[in-house]
C-alpha positions in Angstrom: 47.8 160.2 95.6 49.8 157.2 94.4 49.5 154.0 96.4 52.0 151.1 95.3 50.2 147.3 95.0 52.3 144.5 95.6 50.9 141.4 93.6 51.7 138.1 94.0 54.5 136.2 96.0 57.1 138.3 93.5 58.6 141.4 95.0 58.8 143.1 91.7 55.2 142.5 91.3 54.2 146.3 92.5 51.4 147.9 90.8 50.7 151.6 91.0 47.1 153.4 91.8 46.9 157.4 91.3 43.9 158.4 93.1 41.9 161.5 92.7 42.8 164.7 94.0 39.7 165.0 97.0 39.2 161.3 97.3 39.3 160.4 101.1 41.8 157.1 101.5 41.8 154.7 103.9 45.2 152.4 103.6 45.1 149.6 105.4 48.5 147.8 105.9 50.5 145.8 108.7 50.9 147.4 112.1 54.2 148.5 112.4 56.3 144.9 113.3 59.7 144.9 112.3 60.0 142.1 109.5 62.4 139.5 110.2 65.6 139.5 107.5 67.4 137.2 109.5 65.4 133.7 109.1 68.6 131.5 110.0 68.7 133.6 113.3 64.6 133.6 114.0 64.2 129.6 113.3 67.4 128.8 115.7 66.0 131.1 118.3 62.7 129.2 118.0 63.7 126.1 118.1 66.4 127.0 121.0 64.0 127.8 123.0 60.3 126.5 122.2 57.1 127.6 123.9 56.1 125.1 126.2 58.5 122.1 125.1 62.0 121.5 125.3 64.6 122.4 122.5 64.5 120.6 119.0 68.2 119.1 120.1 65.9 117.2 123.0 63.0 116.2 121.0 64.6 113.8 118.1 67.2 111.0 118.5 69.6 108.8 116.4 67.5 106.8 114.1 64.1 108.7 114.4 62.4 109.6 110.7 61.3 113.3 110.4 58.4 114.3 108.0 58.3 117.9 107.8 55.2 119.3 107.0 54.9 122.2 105.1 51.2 124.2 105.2 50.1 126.3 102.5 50.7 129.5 101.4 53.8 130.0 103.9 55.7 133.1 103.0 59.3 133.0 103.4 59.0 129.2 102.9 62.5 128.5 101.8 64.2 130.4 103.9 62.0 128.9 106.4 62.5 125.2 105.8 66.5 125.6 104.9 66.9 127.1 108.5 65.2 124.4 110.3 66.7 121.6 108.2 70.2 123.7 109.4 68.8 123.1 113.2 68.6 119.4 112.6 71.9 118.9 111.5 73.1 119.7 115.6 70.9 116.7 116.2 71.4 113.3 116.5 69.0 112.5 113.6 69.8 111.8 110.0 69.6 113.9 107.1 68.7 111.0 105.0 65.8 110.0 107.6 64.3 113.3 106.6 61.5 114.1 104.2 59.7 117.7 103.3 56.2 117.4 102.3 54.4 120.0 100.5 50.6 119.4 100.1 50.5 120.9 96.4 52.5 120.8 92.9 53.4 124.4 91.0 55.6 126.7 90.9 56.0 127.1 94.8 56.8 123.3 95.0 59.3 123.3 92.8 61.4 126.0 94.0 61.4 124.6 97.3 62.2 121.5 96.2 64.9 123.1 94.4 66.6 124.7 97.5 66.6 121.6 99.6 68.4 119.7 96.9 70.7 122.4 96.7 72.0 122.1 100.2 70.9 119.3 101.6 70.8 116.6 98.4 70.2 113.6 101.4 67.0 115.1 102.4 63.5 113.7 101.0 60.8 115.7 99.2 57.6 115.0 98.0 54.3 116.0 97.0 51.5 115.2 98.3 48.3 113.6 96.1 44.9 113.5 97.9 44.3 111.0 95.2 46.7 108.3 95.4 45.5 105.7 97.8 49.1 104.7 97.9 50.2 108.0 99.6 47.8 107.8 102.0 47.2 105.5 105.2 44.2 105.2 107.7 44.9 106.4 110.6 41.2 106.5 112.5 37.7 107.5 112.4 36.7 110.9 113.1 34.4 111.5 116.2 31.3 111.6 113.8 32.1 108.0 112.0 34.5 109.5 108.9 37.9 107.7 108.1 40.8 109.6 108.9 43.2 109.3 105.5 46.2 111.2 106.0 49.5 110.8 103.5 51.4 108.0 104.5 55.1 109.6 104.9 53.5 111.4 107.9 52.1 108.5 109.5 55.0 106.6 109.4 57.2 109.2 110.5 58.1 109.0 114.3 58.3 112.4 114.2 56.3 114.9 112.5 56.9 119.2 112.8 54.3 121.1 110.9 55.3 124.6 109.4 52.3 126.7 109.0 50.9 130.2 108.2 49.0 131.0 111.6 45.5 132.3 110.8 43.1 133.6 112.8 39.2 133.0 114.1 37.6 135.1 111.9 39.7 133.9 108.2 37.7 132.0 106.3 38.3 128.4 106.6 39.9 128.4 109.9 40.7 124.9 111.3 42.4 126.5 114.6 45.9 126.0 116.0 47.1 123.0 113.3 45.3 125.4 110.0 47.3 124.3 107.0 47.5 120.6 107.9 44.1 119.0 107.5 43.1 118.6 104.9 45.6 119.7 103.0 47.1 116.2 103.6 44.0 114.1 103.8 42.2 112.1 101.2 40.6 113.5 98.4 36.6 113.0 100.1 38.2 114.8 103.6 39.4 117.6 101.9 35.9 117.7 99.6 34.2 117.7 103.4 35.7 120.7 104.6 35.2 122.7 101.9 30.9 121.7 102.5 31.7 122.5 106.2 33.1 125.7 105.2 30.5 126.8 103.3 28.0 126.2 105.8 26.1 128.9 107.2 26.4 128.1 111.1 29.3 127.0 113.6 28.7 123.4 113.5 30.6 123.0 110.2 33.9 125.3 112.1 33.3 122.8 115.4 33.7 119.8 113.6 36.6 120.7 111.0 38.4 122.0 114.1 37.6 118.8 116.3 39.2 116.7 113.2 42.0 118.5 112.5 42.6 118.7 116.5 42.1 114.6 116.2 44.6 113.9 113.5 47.3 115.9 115.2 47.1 114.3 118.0 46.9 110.6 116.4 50.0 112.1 114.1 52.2 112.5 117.8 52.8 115.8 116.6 54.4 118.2 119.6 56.6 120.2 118.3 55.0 123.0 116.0 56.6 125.7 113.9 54.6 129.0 113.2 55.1 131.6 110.6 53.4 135.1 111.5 53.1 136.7 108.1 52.3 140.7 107.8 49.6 141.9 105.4 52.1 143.2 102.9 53.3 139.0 102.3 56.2 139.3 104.6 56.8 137.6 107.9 56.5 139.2 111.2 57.8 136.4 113.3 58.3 132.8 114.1 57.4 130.8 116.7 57.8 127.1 117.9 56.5 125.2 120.5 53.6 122.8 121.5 49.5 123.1 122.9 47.8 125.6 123.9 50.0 128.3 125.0 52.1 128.4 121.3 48.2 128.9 120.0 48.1 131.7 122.6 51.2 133.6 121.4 50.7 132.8 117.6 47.1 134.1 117.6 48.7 137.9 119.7 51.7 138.2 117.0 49.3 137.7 114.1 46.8 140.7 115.8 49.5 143.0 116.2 51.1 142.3 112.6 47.5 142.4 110.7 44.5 143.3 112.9 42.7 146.5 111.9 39.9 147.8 112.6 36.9 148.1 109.8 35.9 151.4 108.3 32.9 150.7 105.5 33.4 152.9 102.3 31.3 152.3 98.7 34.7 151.7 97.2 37.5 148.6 98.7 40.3 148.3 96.3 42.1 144.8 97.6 45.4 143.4 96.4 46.2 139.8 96.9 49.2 138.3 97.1 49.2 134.6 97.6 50.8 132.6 94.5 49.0 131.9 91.6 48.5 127.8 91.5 46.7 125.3 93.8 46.6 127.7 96.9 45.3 131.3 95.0 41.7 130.2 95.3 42.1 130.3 98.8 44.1 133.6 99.0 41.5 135.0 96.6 38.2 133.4 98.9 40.2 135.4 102.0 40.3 138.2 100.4 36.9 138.7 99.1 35.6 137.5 102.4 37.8 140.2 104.1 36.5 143.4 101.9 33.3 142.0 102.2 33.3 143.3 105.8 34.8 146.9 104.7 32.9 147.5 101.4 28.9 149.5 101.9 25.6 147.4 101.0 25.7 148.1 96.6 29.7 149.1 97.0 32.1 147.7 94.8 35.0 145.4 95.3 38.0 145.5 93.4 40.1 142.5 93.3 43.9 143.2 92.2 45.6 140.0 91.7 48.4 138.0 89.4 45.5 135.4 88.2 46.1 134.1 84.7 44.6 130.6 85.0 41.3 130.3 83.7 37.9 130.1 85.9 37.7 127.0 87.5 34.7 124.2 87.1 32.8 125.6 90.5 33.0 129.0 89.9 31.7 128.8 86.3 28.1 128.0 88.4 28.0 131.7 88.4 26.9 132.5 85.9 23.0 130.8 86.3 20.6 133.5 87.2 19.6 132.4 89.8 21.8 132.2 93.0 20.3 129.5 94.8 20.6 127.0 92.0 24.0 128.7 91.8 24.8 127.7 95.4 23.1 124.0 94.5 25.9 123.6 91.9 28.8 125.0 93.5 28.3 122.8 96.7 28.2 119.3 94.4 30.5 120.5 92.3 33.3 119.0 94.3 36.0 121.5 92.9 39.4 122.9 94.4 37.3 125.9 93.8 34.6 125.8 95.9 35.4 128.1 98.1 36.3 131.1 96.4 33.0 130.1 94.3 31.1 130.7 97.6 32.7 133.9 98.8 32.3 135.3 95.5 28.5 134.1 94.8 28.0 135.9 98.9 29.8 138.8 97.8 27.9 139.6 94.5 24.9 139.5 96.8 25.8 143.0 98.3 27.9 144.8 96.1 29.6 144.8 92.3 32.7 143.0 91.7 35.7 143.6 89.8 39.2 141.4 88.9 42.1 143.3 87.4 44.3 140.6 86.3 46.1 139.9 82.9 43.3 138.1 81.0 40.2 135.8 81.2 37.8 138.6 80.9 35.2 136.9 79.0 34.8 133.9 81.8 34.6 136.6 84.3 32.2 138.1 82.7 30.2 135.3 82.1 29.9 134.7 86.2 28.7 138.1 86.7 32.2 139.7 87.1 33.6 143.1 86.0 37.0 143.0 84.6 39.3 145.8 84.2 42.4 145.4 81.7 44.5 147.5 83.7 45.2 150.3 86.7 43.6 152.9 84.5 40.4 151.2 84.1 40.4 151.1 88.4 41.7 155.0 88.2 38.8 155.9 86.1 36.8 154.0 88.6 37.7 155.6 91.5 36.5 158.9 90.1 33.1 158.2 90.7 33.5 157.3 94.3 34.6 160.3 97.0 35.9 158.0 99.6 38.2 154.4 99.3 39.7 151.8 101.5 42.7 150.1 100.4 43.5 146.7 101.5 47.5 145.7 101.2 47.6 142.1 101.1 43.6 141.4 102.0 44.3 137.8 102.1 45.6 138.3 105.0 44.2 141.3 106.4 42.1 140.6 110.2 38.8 142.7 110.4 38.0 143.7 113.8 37.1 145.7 116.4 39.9 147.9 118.6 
C-alpha cells in the first residue's frame, strides 16, 4: 500500500510510504470539508457578515490606525491577509494607516511581506521582537501581579483584527479563543512564562495563560476577530469572523468537523508534520508528538516525518542526560524557543521509541536519545516488523478524541 506524505508548507513536498502487503493501516486524515479555493470570496463573506458584530465597513472610520495581527503558523496566510486588506479598501480607513504584524522572522515573513508590498506598497509591515523594549509598551498587570508587555504598534493602534489558526482544548499550548496572540506578541519574560505554564503538569498553568491572554485582548479593544479553520492535510477548511463567545463557539465546531478523529492505539504511528520549518516548527513538531502520543501503545514507536534541517536547539540538547528528571530540571531553566518540543519529546520517550526522518542532523538526534532514519526506506524496513500502523496526515494538527 502506498500512502503519499505531504511535508512542510510546500505542496510539492509529498513523500511516499509503501507499506507491507498484510500490515493493517489506519489513515487518519481531515473529515471530508470542502477546502476553500476561493479566499477573496470566503474573507468578503466573513467580514460581510461577522458573527456577532456588525460588518468590517461599520467597524473602522476615516482616520482610525489598523494593526493587523497575524498568529502563527496560519495556512493560507497570504491569500488570507491580501483578501482582508482588499475588504478595507471599501472602508473609510487608509491604506497608509495600516500595518501587518507578523510575530516571527523566516522564510514565512518574508513572503508575506513580499505580497503586501506587491499590491498594496502603502501598507505597513513589520516584525515583531520580544526583545526590543522599543517595540513593546506596557499595557497592565496581569491578575497575578505580572506586567503585561505587548508590541507597541498594537497598542497604539485604535483598531486591532487578529488572524489566527483556531486550535482546540486538547492542543498543546492552548491559550483559548485569542491562541496565536499572547505571547506571540509579548515580551521576551511573558512568552518564557507560558512556555513554564505549559509544561506544567496540572490546569492551573492552562487557567492562568488563558486568563492573560483573555486580559490583553480585552485591554487591546480587540472586537473584531478573524479565524482560519485549517484541515489536517495543511489546507483551510473555512473562515470565520466575528467577536466573543459565540465566534469561539462556531470556530471550535468547524475545527471538529475538519480534524477531529477518534483514537485507535497501534505499536506503530507514522506522523507527518507540516508546519514551516523556522521559528514556529518547534511548535508544529511539540503538537505533533503530543498528538501520536495519544495513538501510539505503552513501548510503540513514533515516527516523526518532517522538513527539519536546522540543528537541535539549546533545550532539547538536555536530552541527552540520563537521567530524565535532571533532564526536565534543564529544559525548564533553559529558557529556549525550544522548550516545548523539548518537553513533549522528553514525555514521549517515556513510553515509547522515537524516530525523525528528516534531511540531516542525525548525530544530535542521536545524542538526545532519538532514532534517525535517512530516508522512506529506512521507515519501510521499519514497518515490517510491526503488523498494524496508524498514519497521521498533518499530526500537528490532528484533534484526538472520543466520537
Amino acid at each position: 500500500m502506498q500512502i503519499d506524505f505531504s511535508i512542510g508548507p510546500n505542496p510539492a513536498g509529498i513523500m511516499s510510504l509503501n507499506t507491507p502487503n498484510g500490515m493493517h493501516v489506519t489513515a487518519v486524515n481531515a473529515a471530508q470539508v470542502t477546502p476553500v479555493v476561493d479566499f477573496e470570496l470566503a474573507v468578503q463573506e466573513a467580514l460581510a457578515s461577522p458573527i456577532d458584530f456588525v460588518p468590517l465597513s461599520q467597524s473602522v472610520f476615516p482616520g482610525d490606525t489598523v494593526a493587523i495581527a497575524v498568529g502563527p503558523e496560519v495556512p493560507g496566510i497570504n491569500e488570507v491577509v491580501i483578501a482582508l486588506l482588499k475588504c478595507f479598501e471599501d472602508t473609510q480607513a487608509s491604506m497608509a494607516d495600516i500595518t501587518v504584524v507578523v510575530p516571527y522572522d523566516g522564510e514565512t515573513a518574508g513572503q508575506l511581506k513580499e505580497a503586501i508590498a506587491s499590491d498594496f506598497s502603502s501598507v505597513g509591515f513589520q516584525v515583531h521582537d520580544a526583545h526590543d523594549d522599543e517595540a513593546l509598551a506596557y499595557l497592565a498587570a496581569s491578575a497575578v501581579g505580572d506586567p503585561i508587555m505587548v508590541n507597541r504598534t498594537l497598542c497604539d493602534a485604535d483598531v486591532v483584527i487578529p488572524i489566527t489558526t483556531v486550535r482546540h482544548d486538547g492542543m498543546l499550548g492552548y491559550n483559548g479563543g485569542f491562541d496565536g496572540l499572547i505571547p506571540e506578541f509579548s515580551d521576551a519574560a511573558t512568552q518564557q512564562r507560558f512556555c513554564e505554564l505549559i509544561s506544567a503538569t496540572d490546569e492551573t498553568g492552562g487557567l492562568q495563560r488563558r486568563g492573560d491572554v483573555r486580559e490583553t485582548a480585552w485591554l487591546l479593544g480587540i472586537q473584531l476577530s478573524v479565524r482560519v479553520v485549517p484541515n489536517s492535510i495543511g489546507g483551510v477548511a473555512s473562515i470565520l469572523a466575528g467577536m466573543g463567545g459565540q465566534l469561539d463557539v462556531a470556530a471550535e465546531e468547524e475545527l471538529k468537523q475538519a480534524c477531529s478523529v477518534s483514537p485507535e492505539q497501534a505499536p506503530l504511528v507514522i506522523a507527518s508534520v507540516d508546519g514551516n520549518a523556522g521559528a514556529g516548527h518547534w511548535r508544529s513538531l511539540a503538537n505533533a508528538a503530543h498528538a501520536a502520543s495519544q495513538f501510539v501503545q505503552a513501548n510503540g514507536v513514533v515516527v516523526l516525518l518532517s522538513d527539519l534541517n536546522e540543528s537541535v536547539g539549546t533545550a532539547t540538547r538536555f536530552l541527552a542526560d540520563l537521567d530524565d528528571e535532571s533532564a526536565r530540571r534543564r529544559v525548564m531553566e533553559s529558557q529556549q524557543p525550544d522548550q516545548i518540543i523539548a518537553m513533549e519529546l522528553l514525555r514521549l520517550r517515556g513510553i515509547c521509541r522515537i524516530y525523525f526522518c528528516c534531511d540531516g542532523r542525525q548525530d544530535e538526534l542521536e545524542e538526545i536519545g532519538v532514532g534517525f532514519a535517512a530516508d522512506i526506506s529506512e521507515i519501510e524496513n521499519l514497518c515490517t516488523e510491526y503488523d498494524k500502523c496508524v498514519v497521521l496526515h498533518g499530526a500537528d494538527r490532528v484533534i484526538p478524541m472520543q466520537a
